[in-house]
C-alpha positions as CSV (number, residue, x, y, z in Angstrom):
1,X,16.0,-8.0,-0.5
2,X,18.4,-10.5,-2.2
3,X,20.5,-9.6,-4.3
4,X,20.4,-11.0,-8.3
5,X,22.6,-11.0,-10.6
6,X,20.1,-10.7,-13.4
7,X,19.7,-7.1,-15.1
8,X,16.7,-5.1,-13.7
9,X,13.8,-5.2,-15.8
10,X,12.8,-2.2,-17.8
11,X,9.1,-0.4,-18.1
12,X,8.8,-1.4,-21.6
13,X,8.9,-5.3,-21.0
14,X,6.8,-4.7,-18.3
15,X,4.1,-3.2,-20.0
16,X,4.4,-5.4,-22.8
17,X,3.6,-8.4,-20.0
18,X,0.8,-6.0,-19.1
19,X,-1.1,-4.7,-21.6
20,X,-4.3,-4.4,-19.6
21,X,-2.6,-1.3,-17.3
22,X,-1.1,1.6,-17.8
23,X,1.8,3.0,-16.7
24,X,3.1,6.4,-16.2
25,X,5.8,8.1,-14.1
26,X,4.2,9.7,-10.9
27,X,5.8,11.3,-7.6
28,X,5.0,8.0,-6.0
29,X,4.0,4.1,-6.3
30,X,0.4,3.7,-6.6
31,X,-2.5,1.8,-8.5
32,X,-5.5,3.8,-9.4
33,X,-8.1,0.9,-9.9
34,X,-10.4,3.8,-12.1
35,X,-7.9,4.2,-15.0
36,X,-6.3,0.5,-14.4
37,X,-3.0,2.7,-13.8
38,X,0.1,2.1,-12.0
39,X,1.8,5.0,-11.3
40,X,5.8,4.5,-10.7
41,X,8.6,7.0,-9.5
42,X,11.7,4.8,-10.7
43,X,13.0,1.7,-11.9
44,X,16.6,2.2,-10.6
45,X,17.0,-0.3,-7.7
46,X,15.6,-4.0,-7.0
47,X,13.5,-2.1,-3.9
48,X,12.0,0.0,-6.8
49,X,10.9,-3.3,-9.3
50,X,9.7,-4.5,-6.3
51,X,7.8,-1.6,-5.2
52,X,6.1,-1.9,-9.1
53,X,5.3,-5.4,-9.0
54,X,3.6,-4.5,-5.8
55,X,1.1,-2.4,-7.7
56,X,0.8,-4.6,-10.2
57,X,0.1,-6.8,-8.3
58,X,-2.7,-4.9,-6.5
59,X,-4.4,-4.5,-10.2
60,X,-4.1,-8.4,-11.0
61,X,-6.1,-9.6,-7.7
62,X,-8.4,-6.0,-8.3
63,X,-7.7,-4.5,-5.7
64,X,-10.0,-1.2,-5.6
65,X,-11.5,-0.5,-2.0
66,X,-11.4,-0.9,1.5
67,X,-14.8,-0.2,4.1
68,X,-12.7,-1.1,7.0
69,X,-9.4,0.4,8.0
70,X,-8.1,-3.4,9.0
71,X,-8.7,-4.7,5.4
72,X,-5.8,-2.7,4.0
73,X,-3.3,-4.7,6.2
74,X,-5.1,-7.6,4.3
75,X,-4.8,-5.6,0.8
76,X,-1.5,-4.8,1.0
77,X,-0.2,-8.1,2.6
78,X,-1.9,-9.9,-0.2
79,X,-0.5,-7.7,-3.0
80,X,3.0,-8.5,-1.4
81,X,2.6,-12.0,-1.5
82,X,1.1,-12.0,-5.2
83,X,4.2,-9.7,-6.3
84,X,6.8,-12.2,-4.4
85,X,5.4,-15.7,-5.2
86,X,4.0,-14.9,-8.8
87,X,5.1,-11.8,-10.4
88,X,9.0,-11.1,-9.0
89,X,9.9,-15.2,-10.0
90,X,8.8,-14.1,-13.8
91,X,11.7,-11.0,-13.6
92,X,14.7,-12.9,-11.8
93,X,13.7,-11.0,-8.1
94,X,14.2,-12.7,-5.4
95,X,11.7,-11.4,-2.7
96,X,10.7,-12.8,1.0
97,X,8.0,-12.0,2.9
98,X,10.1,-11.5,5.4
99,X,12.3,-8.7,3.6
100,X,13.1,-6.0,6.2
101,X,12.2,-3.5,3.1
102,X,8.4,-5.1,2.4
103,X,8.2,-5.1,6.6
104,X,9.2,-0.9,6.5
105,X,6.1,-1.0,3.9
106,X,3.6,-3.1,5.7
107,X,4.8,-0.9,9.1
108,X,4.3,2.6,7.2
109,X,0.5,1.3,6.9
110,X,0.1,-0.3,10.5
111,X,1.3,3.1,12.0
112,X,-0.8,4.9,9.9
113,X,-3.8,3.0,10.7
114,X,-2.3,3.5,14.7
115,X,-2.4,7.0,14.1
116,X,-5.9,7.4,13.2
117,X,-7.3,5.2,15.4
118,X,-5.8,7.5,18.2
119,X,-8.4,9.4,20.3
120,X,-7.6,13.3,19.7
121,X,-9.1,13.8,23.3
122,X,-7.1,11.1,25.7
123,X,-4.8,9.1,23.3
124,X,-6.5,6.2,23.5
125,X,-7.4,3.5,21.1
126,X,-11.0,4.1,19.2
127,X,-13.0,1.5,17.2
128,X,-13.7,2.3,13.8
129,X,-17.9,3.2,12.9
130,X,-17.4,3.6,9.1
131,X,-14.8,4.2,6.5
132,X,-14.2,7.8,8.1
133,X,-15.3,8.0,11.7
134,X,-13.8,6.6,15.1
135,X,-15.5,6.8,18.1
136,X,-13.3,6.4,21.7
137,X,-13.4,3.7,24.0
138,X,-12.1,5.5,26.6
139,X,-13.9,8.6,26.6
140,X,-16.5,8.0,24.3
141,X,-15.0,10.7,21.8
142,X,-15.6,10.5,18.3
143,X,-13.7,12.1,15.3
144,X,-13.6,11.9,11.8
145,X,-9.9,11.2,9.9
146,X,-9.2,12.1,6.3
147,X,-7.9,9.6,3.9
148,X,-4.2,10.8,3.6
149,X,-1.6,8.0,3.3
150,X,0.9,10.1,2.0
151,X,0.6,13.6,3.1
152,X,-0.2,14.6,6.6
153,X,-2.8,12.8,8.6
154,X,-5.6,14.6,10.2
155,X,-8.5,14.0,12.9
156,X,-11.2,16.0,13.4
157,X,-13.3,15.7,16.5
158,X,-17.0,15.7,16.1
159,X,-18.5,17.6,18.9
């Protein structure tokens, strides 16, 4: 991310420009559509602010769901480009697409989605049934995944 020579905005102007959320500190960055929250460990670095905007930014387009483990690539590639074209202009960020640190993000959730799309029997690649369940092209496996994104993921073959 580029550096600026502008001060690094605090949480109160934020949620001043944001009266609709709420914001509380949390062990990670997140938006919980239910109680319009975004959830925020720090606002110490440029990486953090942009992190927030991020979630903010996930709230203002209303983001809530996904049915399809490819649509989060979509979600989260759209709340980046909300967060660097219209929110990180308003607080003096300068913010690229192409930022090594918002590709480390969008890779965390393209491995992830690698991950559980991994047969547990042969290592192959499975196609997604529903929100939960993968079934093998390979081997014809299928397994069910949890919905952890920040905690260990697990797959659980359906016999």
């Amino acid at each position: 991310m580029d550096a600026t020579t502008m001060p690094l905005a605090n949480i109160n102007k934020i949620k001043h420009d944001f009266p609709d959320l709420n914001f509380e500190k949390g062990e990670t960055f997140s938006w919980d559509p239910n109680s319009r929250t975004i959830y925020y460990e720090k606002l110490s670095s440029k990486q953090d602010l942009a992190q927030l905007l991020h979630e903010i930014a996930h709230a203002k387009l209303d983001h809530k769901n996904y049915q399809r483990d490819i649509q989060l690539i979509d979600i989260e590639r759209s709340a980046w480009e909300y967060a660097i074209n219209d929110l990180a202009p308003k607080y003096s960020l300068k913010l690229k697409m192409d930022d090594s640190a918002i590709q480390e993000f969008l890779d965390s959730y393209r491995d992830w989605l690698h991950k559980r799309s991994l047969c547990p029997q042969c290592d192959a690649v499975g196609l997604q049934k529903d929100n939960a369940t993968y079934r093998c092209l390979s081997c014809s496996t299928e397994w069910r995944v949890n919905q952890a994104k920040s905690c260990q993921l697990k797959r659980y073959q359906i016999k």
